[in-house]
N, C-alpha and C positions, 0 to 999 in steps of 0.2 A: 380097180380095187386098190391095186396100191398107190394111186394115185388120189384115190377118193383117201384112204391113211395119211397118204401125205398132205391131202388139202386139209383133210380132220385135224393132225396135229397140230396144224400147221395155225387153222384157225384157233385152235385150243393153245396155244402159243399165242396168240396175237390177242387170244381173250383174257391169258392168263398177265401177256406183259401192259394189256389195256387196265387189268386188275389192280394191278402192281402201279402203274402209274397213277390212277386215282388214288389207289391208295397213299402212295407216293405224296400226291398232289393235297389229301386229306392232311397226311398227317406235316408238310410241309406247309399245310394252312394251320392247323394245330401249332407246328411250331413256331410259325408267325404272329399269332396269336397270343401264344405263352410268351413269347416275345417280346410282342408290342403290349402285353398284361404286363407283361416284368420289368418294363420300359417305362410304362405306367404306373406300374408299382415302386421300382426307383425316383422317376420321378417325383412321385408323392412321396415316398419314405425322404430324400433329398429336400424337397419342401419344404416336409414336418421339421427335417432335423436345420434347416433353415432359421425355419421359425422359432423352432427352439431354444439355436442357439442367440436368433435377436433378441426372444423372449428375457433368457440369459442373463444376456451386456444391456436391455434397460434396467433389468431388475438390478442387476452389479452397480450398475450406473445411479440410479434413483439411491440406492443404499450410498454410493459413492456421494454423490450431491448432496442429502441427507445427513451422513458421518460430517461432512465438511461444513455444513451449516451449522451442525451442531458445534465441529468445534472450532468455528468461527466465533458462537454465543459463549463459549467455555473460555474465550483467551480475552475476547470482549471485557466478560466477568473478573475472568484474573484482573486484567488491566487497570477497570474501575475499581477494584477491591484494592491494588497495589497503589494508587493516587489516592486513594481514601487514607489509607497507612501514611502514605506520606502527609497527606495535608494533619493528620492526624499528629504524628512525630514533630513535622512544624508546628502545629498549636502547644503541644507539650514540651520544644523549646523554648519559645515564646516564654510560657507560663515558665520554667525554669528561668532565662534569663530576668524576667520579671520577679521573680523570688530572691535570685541573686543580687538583682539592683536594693531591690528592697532591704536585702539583710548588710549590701555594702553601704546602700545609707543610713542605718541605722548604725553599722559598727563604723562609718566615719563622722554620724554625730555624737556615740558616745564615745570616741576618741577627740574629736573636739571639745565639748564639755568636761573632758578627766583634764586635758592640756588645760582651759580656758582655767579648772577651779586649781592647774598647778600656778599658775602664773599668781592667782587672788591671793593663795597661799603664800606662794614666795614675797610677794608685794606686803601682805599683812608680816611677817617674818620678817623682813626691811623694817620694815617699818619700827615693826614691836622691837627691835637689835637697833636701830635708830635712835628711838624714845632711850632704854638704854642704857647708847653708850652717852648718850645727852644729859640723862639722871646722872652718869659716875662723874662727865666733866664738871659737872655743876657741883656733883658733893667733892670733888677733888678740888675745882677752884676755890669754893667754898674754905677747904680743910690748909688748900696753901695762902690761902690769902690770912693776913692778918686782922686780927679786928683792930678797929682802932679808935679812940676814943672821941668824943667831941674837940676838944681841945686839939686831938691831934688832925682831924681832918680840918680843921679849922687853919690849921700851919701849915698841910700840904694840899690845900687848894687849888692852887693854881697848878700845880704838878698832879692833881688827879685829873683835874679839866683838861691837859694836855693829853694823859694817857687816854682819854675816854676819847678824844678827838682822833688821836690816830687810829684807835680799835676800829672807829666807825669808819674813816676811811679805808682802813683796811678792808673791812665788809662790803663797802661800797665797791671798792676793787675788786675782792674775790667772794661773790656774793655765794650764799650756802645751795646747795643742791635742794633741799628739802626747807621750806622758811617755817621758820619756829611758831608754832601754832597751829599749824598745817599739817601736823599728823595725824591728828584724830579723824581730819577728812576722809582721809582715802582710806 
């Protein structure tokens, strides 16, 4: 009997510690399980956030390529817009030194023509102070010469024919800058 107790426990022990290790063994498969679920759930949470992040860096990216395309067209545009101004600014040089030649030849032709009508000026002035001082010689010589009567040119003949000889040589030597009859010309 106490023997039959002690096998009784004994199996009741070996029922209780076979219990125990299935149970053991359950819940050691359980946590294997939970385990290799959570393994698998890392896994895929890891994946997702993977892919998320590549999702991420194309989208950063396509906006990046995108922004830079754009302001590739934006500096582009400056550029063209800033050659336009210039050829611009050159045309409106142009057109100013073109204005300025224009108003420099027109104030050095009417600077020539003011010179050209001082010169006709002065030249008629000459001239008119010419005619004159030519009028006064004449009524001066006129006024210092003597008249003289028939009779008397008749006795200094030959002494007028000398004087009038040398006058003209003299002329012939120092002949007049302006020749007499020759001013109404000019």
């Amino acid at each position: 009997a106490l023997d039959e107790q002690e096998e009784q426990r004994q199996a009741e022990m070996q029922a209780r510690l076979q219990r125990q290790n299935d149970l053991m063994a359950k819940l050691q498969a359980n946590v294997d399980g939970i385990k290799k679920g959570a393994g698998d759930n890392d896994a895929q949470r890891a994946l997702a956030q993977q892919e998320e992040m590549d999702r991420h860096f194309f989208e950063a990216e396509n906006v990046k390529q995108n922004r830079l395309k754009q302001l590739r067209v934006q500096n582009q545009a400056y550029l063209f817009k800033q050659m336009d101004e210039k050829d611009g600014r050159k045309a409106g040089d142009r057109e100013l030194s073109d204005i300025q030649a224009q108003i420099l030849s027109a104030d050095t032709s009417e600077y020539n023509e003011v010179e050209r009508l001082k010169v006709v000026n002065r030249r008629s002035h000459l001239v008119e102070h010419s005619k004159d001082i030519k009028k006064q010689m004449a009524y001066k010589l006129v006024q210092s010469q003597p008249v003289m009567s028939e009779a008397e040119i008749m006795m200094n003949k030959p002494l007028l024919q000398l004087v009038e000889r040398t006058l003209e040589n003299r002329e012939r030597a120092f002949p007049q800058t302006i020749p007499e009859g020759k001013e109404d010309e000019e």
